[in-house]
Structures are given as structure tokens and as C-alpha cells.
C-alpha positions as CSV (number, residue, x, y, z in Angstrom):
1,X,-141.0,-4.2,1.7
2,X,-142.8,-2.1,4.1
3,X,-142.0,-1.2,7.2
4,X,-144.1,-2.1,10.4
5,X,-144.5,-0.8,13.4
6,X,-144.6,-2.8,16.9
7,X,-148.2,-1.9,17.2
8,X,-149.8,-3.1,14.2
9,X,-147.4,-6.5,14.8
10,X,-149.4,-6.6,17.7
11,X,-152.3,-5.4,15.9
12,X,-151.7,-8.2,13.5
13,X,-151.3,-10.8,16.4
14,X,-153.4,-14.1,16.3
15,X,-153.2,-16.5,19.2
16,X,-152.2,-19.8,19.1
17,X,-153.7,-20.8,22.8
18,X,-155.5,-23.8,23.1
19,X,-157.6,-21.7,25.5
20,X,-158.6,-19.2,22.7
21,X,-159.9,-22.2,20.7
22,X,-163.5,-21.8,19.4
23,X,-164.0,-25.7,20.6
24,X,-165.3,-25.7,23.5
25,X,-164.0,-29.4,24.3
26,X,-160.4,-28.1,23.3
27,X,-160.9,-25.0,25.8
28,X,-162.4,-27.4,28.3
29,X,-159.1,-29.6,27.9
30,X,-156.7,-27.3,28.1
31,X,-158.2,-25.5,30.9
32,X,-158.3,-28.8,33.5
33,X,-155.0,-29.7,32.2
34,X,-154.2,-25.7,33.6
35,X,-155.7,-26.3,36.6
36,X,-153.7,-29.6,37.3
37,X,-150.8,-28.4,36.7
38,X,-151.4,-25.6,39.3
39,X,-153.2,-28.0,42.3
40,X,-150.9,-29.0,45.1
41,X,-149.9,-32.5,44.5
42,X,-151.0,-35.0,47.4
43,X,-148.6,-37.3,48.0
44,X,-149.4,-40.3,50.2
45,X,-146.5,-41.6,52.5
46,X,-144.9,-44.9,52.5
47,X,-145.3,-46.8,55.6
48,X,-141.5,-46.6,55.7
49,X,-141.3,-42.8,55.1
50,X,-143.4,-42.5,58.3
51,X,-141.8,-44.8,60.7
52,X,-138.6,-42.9,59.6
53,X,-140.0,-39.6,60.3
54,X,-141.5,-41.8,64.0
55,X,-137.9,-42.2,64.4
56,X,-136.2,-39.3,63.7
57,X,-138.6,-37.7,65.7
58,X,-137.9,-39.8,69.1
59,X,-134.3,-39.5,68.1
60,X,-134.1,-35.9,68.7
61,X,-136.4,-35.7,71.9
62,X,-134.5,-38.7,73.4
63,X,-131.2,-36.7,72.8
64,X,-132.5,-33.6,74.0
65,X,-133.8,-35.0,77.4
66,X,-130.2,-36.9,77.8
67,X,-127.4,-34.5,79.5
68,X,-125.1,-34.2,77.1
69,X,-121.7,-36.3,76.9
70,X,-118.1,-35.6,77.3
71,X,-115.4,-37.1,76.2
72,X,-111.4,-36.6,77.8
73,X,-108.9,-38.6,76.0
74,X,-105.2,-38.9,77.1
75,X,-102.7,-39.5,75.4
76,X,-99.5,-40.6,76.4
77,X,-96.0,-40.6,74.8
78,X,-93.6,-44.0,75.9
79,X,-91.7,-42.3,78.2
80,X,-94.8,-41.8,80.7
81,X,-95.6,-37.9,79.7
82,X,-98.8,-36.6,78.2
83,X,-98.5,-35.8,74.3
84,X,-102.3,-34.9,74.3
85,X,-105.4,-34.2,76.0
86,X,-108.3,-33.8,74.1
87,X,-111.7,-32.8,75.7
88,X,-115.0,-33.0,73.5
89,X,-118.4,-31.6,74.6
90,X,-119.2,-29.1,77.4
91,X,-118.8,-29.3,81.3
92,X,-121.5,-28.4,83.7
């Protein structure tokens, strides 16, 4: 058995690529299949993907022009005292 070196493996190297085929149609396949592969894919949008997008949209600039809320919650224990006061959100 002889031993070879990683240079004549390479040396001895054949490729198995349909783009190194000697048919031009195989080449000519391979390559637009290559090429699709690579292009951006278009996707057209439902009618319901856009209205929710519409939506989400107006959602946020409808919550961004409102002042924002505040909640205060007491809570009261049976005997009349406060057990909790909880206050959400942010004072002005």
C-alpha cells in the first residue's frame, strides 16, 4: 500500500459539481437553480397581514398621543383600615 500525501489527494481530485459538467444544459441547470436559491424571495402580503400591520400601526400612535393612565386601588380590611394601596403608571 503506498502512502499518499495530501497534495497528490488533491492532485488526484475530480469534481463531482454539476457546475463542472461538460453539458452545457446540466451547467445551465444547476447554475439558475444557484442563482434561485440566492435571489431575495418576494413575498406578496395577504390582505389580512396588511390591515393587521394598518392596525398595529394606529394602535401605537393612538397610544402614544393619549396621556398615559393611572391606576390607585384601595384596599380595605373589615374593620375600616387600609390593607393596600396600589398605584400603577406615572403621575404628572
Amino acid at each position: 500500500m503506498t502512502e499518499r500525501s495530501a497534495l497528490s489527494e488533491l492532485a488526484a481530485f475530480v469534481g463531482r459539481s454539476p457546475l463542472s459538467s461538460a453539458n452545457e444544459a446540466v451547467r445551465r441547470r444547476a447554475l439558475d437553480g444557484l442563482v434561485a436559491r440566492l435571489a431575495p424571495q418576494t413575498h406578496r402580503r395577504t390582505v389580512t397581514e396588511l390591515l393587521g400591520a394598518v392596525l398595529a400601526l394606529s394602535a401605537r400612535t393612538r397610544r402614544a398621543a393619549l396621556p398615559p393612565a393611572a391606576v390607585d386601588l384601595d384596599v380595605f380590611s373589615p374593620d375600616g383600615r387600609r390593607a393596600v394601596n396600589l398605584e400603577l403608571g406615572r403621575r404628572r
